[in-house]
C-alpha positions in Angstrom: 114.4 132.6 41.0 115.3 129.2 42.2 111.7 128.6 43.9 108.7 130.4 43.1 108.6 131.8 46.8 111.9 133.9 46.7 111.2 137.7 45.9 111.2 139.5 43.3 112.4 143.2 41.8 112.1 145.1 38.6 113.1 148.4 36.7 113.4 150.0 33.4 116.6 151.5 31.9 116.4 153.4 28.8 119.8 152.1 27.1 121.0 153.9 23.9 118.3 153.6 21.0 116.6 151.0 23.8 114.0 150.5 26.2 115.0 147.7 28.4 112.8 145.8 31.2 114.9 144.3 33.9 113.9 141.8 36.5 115.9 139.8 39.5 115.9 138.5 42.8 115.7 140.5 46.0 118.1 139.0 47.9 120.8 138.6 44.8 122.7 135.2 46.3 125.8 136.0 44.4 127.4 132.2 43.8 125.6 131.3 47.4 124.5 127.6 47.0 126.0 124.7 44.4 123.9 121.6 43.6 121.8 120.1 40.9 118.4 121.3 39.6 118.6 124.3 40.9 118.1 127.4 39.1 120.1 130.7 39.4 118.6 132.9 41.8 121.3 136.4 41.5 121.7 138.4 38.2 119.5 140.1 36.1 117.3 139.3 33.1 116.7 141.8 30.7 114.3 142.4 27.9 114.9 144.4 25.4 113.5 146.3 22.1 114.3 149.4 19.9 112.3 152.4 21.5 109.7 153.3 19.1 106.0 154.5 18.8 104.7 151.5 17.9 106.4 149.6 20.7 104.9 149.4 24.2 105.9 147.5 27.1 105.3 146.8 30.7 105.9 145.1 34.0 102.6 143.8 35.0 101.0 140.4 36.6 101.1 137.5 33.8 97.7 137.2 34.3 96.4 140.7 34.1 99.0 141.6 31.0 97.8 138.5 29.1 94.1 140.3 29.6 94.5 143.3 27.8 96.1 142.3 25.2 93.1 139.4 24.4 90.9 142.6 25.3 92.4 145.5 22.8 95.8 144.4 21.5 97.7 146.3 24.2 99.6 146.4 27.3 98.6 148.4 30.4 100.9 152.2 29.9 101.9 152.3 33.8 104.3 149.8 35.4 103.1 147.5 38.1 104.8 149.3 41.6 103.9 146.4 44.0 107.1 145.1 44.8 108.9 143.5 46.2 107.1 140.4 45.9 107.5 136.8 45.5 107.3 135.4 42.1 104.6 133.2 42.7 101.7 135.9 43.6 100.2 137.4 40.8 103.4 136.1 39.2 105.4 139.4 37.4 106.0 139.0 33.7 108.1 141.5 31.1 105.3 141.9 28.1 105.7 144.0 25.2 103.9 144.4 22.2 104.3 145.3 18.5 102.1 147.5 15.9 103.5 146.0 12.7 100.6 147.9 11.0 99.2 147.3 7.8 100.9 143.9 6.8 100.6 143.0 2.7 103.2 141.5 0.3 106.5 143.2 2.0 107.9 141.7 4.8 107.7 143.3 8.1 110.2 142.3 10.9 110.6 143.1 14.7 113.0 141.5 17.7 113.0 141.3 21.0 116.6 140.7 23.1 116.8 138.5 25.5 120.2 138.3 28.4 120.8 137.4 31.2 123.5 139.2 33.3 124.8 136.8 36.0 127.6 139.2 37.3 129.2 136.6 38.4 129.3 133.0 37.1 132.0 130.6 38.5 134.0 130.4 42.1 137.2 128.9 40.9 139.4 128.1 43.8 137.5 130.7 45.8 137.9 133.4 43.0 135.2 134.8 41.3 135.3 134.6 37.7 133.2 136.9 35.3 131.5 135.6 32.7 133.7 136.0 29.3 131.8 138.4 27.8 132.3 141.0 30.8 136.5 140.2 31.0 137.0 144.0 29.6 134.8 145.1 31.9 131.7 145.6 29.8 128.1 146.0 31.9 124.8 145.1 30.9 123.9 148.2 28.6 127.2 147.2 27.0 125.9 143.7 25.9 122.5 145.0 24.8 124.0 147.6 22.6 126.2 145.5 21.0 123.3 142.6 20.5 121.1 145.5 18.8 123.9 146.5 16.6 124.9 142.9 15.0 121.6 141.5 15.0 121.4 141.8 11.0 125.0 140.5 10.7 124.9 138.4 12.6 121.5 136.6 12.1 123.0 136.4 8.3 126.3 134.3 9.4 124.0 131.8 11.3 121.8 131.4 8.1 125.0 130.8 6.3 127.1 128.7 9.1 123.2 126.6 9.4 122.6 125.4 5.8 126.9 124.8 5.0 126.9 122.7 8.3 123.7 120.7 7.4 124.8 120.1 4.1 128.0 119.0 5.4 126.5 116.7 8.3 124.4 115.1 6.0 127.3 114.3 3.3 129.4 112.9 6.4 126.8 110.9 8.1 123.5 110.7 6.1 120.0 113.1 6.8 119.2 111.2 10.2 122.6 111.8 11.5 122.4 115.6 10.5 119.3 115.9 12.0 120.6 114.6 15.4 123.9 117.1 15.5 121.4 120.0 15.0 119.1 119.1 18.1 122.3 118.2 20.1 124.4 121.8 19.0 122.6 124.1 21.5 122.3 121.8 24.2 125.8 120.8 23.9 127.1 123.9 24.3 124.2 125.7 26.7 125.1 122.9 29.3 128.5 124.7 29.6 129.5 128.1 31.4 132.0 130.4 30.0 134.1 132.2 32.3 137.6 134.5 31.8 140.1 134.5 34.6 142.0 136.6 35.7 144.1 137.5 32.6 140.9 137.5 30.6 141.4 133.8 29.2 138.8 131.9 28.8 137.5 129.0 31.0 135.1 126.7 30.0 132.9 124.9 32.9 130.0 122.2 31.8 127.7 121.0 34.7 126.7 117.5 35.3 122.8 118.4 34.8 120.0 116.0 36.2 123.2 113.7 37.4 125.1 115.1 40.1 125.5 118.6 39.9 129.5 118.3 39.5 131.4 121.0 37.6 134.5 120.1 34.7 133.8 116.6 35.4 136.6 115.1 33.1 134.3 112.1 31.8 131.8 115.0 30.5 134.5 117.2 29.0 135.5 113.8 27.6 132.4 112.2 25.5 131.4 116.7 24.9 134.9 116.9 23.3 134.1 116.5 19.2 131.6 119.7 18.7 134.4 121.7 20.3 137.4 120.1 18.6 135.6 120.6 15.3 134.5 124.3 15.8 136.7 125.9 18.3 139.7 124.1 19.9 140.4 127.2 22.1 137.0 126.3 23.4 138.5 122.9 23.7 141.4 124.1 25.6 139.3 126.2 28.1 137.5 123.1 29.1 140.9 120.9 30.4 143.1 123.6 31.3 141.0 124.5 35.1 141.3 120.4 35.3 145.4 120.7 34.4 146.1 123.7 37.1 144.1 121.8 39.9 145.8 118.8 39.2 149.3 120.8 39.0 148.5 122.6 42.1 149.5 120.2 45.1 145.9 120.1 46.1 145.6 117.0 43.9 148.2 114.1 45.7 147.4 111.2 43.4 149.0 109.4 40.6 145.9 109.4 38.4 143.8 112.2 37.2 141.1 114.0 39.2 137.3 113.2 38.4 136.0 117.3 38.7 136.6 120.2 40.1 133.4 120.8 42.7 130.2 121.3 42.4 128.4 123.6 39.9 129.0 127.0 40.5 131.6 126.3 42.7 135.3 125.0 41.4 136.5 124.4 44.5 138.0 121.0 44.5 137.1 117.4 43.9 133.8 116.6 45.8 133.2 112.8 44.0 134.4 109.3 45.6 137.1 109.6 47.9 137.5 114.0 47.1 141.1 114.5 48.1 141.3 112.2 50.7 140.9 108.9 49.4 141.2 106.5 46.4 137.1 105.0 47.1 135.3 105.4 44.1 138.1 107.2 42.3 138.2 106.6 37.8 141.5 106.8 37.8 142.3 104.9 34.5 139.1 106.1 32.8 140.3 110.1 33.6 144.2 109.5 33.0 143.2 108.3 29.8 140.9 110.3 29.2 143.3 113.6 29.9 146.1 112.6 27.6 143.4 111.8 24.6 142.2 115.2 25.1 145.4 116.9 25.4 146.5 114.9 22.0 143.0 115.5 20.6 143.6 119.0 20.9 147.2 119.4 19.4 146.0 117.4 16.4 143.1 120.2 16.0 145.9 123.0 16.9 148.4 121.7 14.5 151.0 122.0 17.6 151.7 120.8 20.9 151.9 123.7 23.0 149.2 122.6 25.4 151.0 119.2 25.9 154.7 121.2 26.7 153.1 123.4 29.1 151.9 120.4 31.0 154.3 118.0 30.2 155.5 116.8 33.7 151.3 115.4 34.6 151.1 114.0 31.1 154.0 111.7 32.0 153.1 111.3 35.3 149.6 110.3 34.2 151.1 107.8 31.4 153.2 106.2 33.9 150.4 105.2 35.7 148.5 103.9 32.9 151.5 101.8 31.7 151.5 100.3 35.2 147.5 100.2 35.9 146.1 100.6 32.6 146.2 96.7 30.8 143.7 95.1 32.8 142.0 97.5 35.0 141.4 96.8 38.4 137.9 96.9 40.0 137.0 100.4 39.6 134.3 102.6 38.2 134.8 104.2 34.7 132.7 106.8 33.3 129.6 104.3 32.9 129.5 104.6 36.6 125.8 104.2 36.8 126.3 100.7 36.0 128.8 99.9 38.8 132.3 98.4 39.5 134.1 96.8 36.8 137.2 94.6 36.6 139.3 93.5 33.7 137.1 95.9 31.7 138.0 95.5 28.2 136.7 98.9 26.8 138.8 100.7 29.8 141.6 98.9 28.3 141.5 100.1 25.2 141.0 103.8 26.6 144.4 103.0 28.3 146.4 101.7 25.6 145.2 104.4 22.7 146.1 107.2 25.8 149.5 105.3 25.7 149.6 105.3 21.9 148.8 109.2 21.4 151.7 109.6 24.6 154.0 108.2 22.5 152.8 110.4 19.7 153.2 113.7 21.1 157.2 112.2 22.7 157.7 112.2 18.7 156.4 115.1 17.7 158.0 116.9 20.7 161.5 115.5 19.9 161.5 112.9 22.5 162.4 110.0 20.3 163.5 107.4 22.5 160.9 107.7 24.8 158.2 107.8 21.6 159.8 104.3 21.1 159.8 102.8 23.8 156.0 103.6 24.9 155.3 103.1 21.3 156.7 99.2 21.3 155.1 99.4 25.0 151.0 100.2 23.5 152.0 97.9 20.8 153.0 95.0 22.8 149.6 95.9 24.9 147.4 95.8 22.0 148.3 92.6 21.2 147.8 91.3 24.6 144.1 92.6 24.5 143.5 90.7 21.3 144.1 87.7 23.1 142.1 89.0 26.4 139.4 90.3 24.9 138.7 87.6 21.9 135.0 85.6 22.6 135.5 84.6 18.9 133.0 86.3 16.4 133.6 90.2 19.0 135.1 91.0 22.0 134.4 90.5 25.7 132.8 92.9 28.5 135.5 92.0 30.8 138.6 89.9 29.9 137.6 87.2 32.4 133.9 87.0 31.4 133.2 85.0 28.5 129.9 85.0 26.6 130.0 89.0 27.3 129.6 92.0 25.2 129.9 95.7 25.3 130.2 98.9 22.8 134.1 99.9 22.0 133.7 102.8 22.0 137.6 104.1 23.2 138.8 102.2 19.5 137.8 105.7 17.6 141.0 107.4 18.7 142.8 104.8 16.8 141.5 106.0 13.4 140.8 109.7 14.9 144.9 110.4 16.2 146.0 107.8 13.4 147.5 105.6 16.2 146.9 102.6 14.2 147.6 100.2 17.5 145.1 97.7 16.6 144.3 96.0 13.0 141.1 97.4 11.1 139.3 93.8 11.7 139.0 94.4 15.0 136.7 97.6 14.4 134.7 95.3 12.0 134.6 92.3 13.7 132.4 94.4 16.7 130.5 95.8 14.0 129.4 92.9 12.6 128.3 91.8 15.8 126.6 95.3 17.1 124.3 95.1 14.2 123.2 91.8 15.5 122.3 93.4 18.8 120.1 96.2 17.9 116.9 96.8 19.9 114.1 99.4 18.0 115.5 102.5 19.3 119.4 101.7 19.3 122.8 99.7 20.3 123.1 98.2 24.3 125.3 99.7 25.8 126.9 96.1 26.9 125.6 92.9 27.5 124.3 93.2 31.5 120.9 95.9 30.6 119.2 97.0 27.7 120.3 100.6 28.1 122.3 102.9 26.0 124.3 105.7 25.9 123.6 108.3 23.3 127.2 109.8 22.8 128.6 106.2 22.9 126.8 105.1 19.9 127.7 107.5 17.6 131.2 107.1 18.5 131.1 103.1 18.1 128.5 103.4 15.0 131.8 105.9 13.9 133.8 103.3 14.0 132.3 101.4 11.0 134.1 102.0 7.4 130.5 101.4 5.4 128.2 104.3 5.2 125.3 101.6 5.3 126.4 100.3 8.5 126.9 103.4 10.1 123.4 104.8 8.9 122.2 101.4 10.4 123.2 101.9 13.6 121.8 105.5 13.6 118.4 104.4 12.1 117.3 103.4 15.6 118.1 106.4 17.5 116.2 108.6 15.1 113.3 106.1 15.7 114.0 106.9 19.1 114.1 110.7 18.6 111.1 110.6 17.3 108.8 108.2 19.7 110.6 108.3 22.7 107.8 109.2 25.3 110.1 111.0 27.6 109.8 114.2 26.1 112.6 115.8 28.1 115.4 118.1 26.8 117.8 115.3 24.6 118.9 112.7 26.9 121.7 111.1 27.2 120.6 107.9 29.0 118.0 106.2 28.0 116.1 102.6 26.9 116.7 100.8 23.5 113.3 98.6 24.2 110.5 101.4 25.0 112.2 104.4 24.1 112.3 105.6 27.7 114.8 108.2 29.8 116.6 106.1 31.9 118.3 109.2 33.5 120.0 112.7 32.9 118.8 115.1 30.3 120.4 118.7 29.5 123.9 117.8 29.7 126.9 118.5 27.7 128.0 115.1 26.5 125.4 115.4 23.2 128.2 117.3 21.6 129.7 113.8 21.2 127.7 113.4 18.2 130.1 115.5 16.4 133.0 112.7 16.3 131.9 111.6 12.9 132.8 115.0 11.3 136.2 114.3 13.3 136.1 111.0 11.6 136.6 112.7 8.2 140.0 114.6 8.3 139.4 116.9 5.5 135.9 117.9 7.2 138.0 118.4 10.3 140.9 120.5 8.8 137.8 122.5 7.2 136.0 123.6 10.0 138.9 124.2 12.8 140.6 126.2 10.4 137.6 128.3 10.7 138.7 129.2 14.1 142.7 129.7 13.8 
């Protein structure tokens, strides 16, 4: 339900070798309302168990279910038939129990399956899409059966892909770092909805949770990138692909990159700043860039540039604007939008020219060699320019014409990431030196103007360090923070580096950044996409 007042229905299905409990809405608002915190009110959940005697389930009150078990270790034998109701009076539950008998040195195991069937996930353009796992038309008992049937196998790869990826986290980025890539890996990719269109491809969707509620917001698919370029580029390719057909499709007029495609469930166009109407409140440098750096990202992880060639005509387009707007940015918002208009913004900048740079790159690889040389001696010529901008002697500036200022720089990784070697190492240095002179108790400012961070932000700039030490030290404050933050709220994003607290959003996405440090190694890299190929 989305509130406690909507009604509800229930069933059981005998499925296979399975007994299954299902419960739903009344009303079943297939892809009806779009918005943030709110919960989905059509589909089904099911619970699930092998049918056997010493298995009993039932679809009772919470309250009276929770009784009889205290009482004698059971559950009621008939079903509760008073429905429909609304889920707040004597609130249904799904309850079984287990006889695991006489327990002594040899282990006894039972499972439960959990799913959820949402029939429909996404309205793409005012198409419905399945969810992927239903794109050869399997149904529910489909997905039950076939969860029975690998659990073994498949809880034995997890055990193996858990302890080879820890091991390999912590030799990459220290036992703290690990830590914080294994409490960001679910979130990071639960904050995401997979969908197949039409042709059964996959399409991957992440919602703007606890922020605005906007769906394959480029600035999310942007900082969520690394977990998906490491593991699964296809995954990576499903996320910018609905962004590179909207933009292709003459809905989107402007020179620049859209923001997102709606609002979550529904991919219906852009609903932020101006929409399609207007340049207000557009990111257009911040998304162009942030396009072609995925784009590139994701033919370095492919080993090709297929991706690029199909969409060659935006990537120029978008490049073109970028050679012309890109240097010093304009006033304009840039993903940081929470902290307001920026001009001359020094970390856009350098988003711009390393978009330039890894444009030029895939001109080269695609046999465009005078135009790879040209924008080539074109992000060169701008890099140098931004030494001179951005230079405020022992780092580099906020904003080019703000002296005294500060702020992470973050966008630098893709020069060591894409090997676009624009700018000289000292740079990188330089603003590590200084960061480590900035740290509050639980982590990096994210500039100069609050004492607020970004989580994904740090462990890309803490990334950007060549010693182990001063990368673990810039991580030692966010597992401080981990750990005594008083905002227990699933892992935000947003938070205070003086008390710890949430400063906004929680549940989204962008956690996967984390990962960037395992990009950061290209061995570790070429290990675990080839995985996936």
């Amino acid at each position: 339900m989305n509130k406690p007042d909507q009604a509800v229905v229930w069933s059981r299905e005998t499925i296979g070798a399975l007994t299954a409990l299902k419960m739903g809405s009344q009303e079943q608002p297939v892809l009806a309302k779009s918005g943030d915190n709110l919960r989905i009110d059509w589909g089904y959940l099911y619970v699930a168990a092998l049918r056997d005697s010493s298995v009993h389930q039932v679809i009772a009150s919470g309250a009276s279910a929770r009784e009889k078990f205290v009482s004698d270790g059971s559950v009621s034998p008939t079903d509760d038939a008073r429905m429909p109701r609304t889920a707040n009076d004597a609130s249904p539950v799904a309850a079984f129990t287990f006889d695991l008998g006489r327990v002594g040195t040899k282990t006894i195991s039972r499972h439960l399956i959990l799913a959820y069937d949402d029939l429909y996930s996404i309205e793409y353009f005012h198409h419905r899409l399945r969810p992927y796992w239903r794109r050869n038309g399997a149904q529910a008992a489909d997905l039950l059966t076939q969860a029975e049937r690998d659990h073994a196998s498949l809880a034995e790869r997890c055990e193996v892909f858990d302890r080879e990826l820890m091991d390999d986290l912590e030799r990459v980025g220290g036992l703290e770092y690990a830590r914080l890539a294994a409490l960001a890996y679910r979130q990071s990719l639960a904050a995401q909805k997979l969908a197949a269109d039409e042709k059964g491809e996959p399409l991957l969707f992440p919602k703007e949770n606890f922020s605005n509620g906007c769906i394959g917001t480029v600035d999310v698919i942007y900082p969520a990138a690394p977990i998906l370029l490491l593991f699964n580029s296809r995954l990576a390719r499903a996320s910018v692909v609905p962004v590179l057909d909207y933009a292709s499709s003459g809905r989107w007029h402007f020179p620049f990159a859209p923001h997102d495609l709606g609002t979550y469930p529904l991919a219906n166009g852009q609903v932020y700043g101006g929409r399609e109407q207007t340049e207000k409140d557009q990111m257009p440098v911040e998304e162009s860039g942030n396009m072609i750096l995925l784009v590139a990202a994701i033919a370095r992880a492919e080993g090709n540039p297929n991706l690029a060639v199909k969409y060659w005509s935006l990537l120029t387009q978008w490049a073109e604007y970028l050679r012309q707007a890109g240097l010093d940015p304009a006033n304009q918002l840039c993903t940081d939008d929470f902290a307001g208009h920026l001009a001359h913004n020094a970390n856009l900048s350098l988003k711009a020219i390393e978009a330039l740079g890894t444009y030029a790159r895939l001109c080269d690889i695609t046999g465009k060699k005078g135009e790879a040389a040209a924008l080539r001696e074109t992000a060169q010529a701008f890099a140098k320019k931004w030494l001179s901008m951005a230079n405020d002697g022992d780092h580099y500036r906020l904003a080019f014409d703000k002296p005294g200022t500060w702020s992470q720089k973050y966008n630098l990784i893709w020069d060591k990431l894409l090997d676009i070697q624009l700018f000289p190492k000292e740079v990188a240095a330089r603003e590590i030196t200084f960061y480590l002179t900035k740290l509050n108790r639980f982590g990096l400012p994210l500039d100069n103007r609050k004492e607020y961070t970004k989580l994904d932000w740090e462990i890309w700039t803490a990334t950007l360090a060549e010693s182990p030490a001063d990368f673990k030290a810039l991580v030692a404050p966010i597992y401080d923070w981990l750990n005594h933050s008083r905002s227990r709220v699933p892992l935000t994003d947003w938070y205070w580096t003086t008390d710890g607290k949430q400063a906004g959003f929680q549940t989204r996405s962008v956690v996967g950044g984390v990962y960037i440090k395992m990009l950061r190694d290209p061995a570790m890299w070429k290990k675990w996409s080839s995985k996936t190929q």
